[in-house]
N, C-alpha and C positions, 0 to 999 in steps of 0.2 A: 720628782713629782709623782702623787700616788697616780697609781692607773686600776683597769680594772681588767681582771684574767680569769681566765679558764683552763682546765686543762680534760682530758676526758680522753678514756681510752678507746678507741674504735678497729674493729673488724676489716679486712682486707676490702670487704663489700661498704664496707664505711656502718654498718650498725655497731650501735653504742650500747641496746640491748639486744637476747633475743626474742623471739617467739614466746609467747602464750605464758607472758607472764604471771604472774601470782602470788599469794601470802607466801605458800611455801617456796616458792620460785622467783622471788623478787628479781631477778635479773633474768629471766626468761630465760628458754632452753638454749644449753650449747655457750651462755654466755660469760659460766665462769673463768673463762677457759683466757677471757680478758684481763682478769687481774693476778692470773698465776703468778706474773714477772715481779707486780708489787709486792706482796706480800712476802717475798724473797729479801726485799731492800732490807737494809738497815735503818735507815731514815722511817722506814714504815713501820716495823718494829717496834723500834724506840718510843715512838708519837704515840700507838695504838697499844703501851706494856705489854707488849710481848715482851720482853727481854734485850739485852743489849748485844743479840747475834744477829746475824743476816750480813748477806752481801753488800759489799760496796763495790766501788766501779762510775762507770758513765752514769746508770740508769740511774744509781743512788745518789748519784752528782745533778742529776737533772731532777728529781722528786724536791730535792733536799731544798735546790734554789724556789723551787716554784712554788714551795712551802710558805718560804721568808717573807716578812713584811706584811703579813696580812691583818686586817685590823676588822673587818666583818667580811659576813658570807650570805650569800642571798641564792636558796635553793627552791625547789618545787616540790610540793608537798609528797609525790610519789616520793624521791628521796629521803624525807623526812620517818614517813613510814609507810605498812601497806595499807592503810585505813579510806575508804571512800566514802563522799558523802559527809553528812553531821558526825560532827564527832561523837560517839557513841562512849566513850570512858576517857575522859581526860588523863588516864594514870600512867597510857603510854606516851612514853616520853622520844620517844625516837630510837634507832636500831644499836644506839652505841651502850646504853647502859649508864648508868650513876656519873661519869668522866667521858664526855665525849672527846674528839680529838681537835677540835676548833679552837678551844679558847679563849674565842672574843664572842662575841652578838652575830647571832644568825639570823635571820631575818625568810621565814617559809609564807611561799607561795598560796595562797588555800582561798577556795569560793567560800569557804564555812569560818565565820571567828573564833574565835580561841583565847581564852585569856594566856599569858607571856609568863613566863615561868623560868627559875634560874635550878642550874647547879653547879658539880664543882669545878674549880679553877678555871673562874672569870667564862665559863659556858654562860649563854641565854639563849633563848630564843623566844623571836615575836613571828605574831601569824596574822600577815599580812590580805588586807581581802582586796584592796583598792587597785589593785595588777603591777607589771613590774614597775613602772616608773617613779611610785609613793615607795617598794620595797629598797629600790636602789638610790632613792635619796636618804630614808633612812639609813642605810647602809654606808652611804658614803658619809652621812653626819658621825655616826657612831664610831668610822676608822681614822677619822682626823686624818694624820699628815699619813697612815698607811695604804697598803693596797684593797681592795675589794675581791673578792674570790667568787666566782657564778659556778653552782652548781649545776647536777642535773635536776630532774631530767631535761630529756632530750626539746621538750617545747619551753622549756626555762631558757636552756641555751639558745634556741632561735628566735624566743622575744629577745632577748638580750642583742643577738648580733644586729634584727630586722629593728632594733629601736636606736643603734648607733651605742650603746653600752659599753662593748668590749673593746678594751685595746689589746687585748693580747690573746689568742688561745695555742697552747700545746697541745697535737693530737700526738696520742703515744699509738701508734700503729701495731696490732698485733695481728701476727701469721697464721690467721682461722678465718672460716668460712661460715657465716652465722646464716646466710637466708631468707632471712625474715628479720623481723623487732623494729626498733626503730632507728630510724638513719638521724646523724648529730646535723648533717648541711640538708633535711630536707622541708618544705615547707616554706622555703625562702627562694624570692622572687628574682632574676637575673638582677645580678645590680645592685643587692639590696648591701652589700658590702664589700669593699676594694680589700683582698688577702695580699699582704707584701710577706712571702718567703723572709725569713731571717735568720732561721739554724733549722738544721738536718745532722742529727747526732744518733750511730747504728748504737743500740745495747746489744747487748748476749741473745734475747727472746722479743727483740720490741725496736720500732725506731720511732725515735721523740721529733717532731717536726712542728716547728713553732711558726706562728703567723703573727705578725702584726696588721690590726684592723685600722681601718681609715674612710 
């Protein structure tokens, strides 16, 4: 049965960005320091043409699955790119370039409209103003019999879990101390979702702890 998942890397203090972010800082200070362990993968490599080197192991084992089966992506405009406000030059197309690593139909979060635009291999993206509940019906139309993928940022994912959305999130827990930015569980009300534990798997730099929502 498709379901719908998340996965998202967070700070011992639990932020998923840091501090004082910005164009040239899109992940705030101190925050890159979250995805050193990916971009080491092989699975991540491969997806994003780097090459056909990188580690394998657990972590590459736990990317790899959480990959699989995805049929749209429903993200927040921060993600998309660092642009606020009206869109001011429809020419940027998002942070990945010509080939992004999706695929399929992504589906962005945005107060501003935008006309929907394709490029290669089977990429789109539509831009969403209606909030998440029009983005993740779209979403779920477009992935048929697959899964759904929720992006960040960080209030994407806390519509998603505070609207009943998500059945599944991996937090990949990384050994740093950020301070500040913005927290993945904060914003949400006691209650607002039942977390059932279902794998606890250590990597080399990271520990992947997956939830099932209910």
């Amino acid at each position: 049965m498709p379901k719908t998942k998340a996965q998202v890397a967070v700070s011992l203090d639990g932020y998923m960005v840091g501090p004082n972010q910005s164009e040239e800082n899109p992940l705030g200070e101190g925050a890159g320091g979250l995805h050193e362990w990916i971009f080491k993968l092989a699975s991540f490599r491969s997806e994003h043409g780097m090459g056909d080197d990188g580690e394998t192991g657990v972590s590459d084992d736990v990317l790899r699955a959480a990959q699989e089966n995805i049929g749209a992506v429903v993200m927040g405009r921060n993600m998309f790119g660092p642009v606020r406000g009206a869109w001011p030059d429809e020419d940027w197309k998002g942070w990945w370039g010509d080939d992004p690593p999706f695929h399929c139909p992504v589906y962005v979060l945005t107060n501003h409209p935008r006309d929907p635009f394709e490029l290669e291999n089977g990429n789109s993206f539509h831009f969403v103003t209606e909030g998440i509940e029009k983005a993740m019906a779209e979403a779920r139309e477009a992935a048929d019999d697959q899964d759904v993928s929720v992006g960040g940022g960080a209030s994407t994912l806390q519509q998603a879990i505070a609207a009943g959305f998500l059945d599944e999130v991996i937090v990949h827990q990384v050994p740093i101390l950020l301070g500040g930015g913005e927290r993945l569980f904060d914003h949400l009300a006691g209650g607002a979702a039942k977390f059932e534990l279902t794998d606890v798997i250590e990597g080399a730099d990271v520990l992947h702890i997956t939830y099932r929502l209910g």
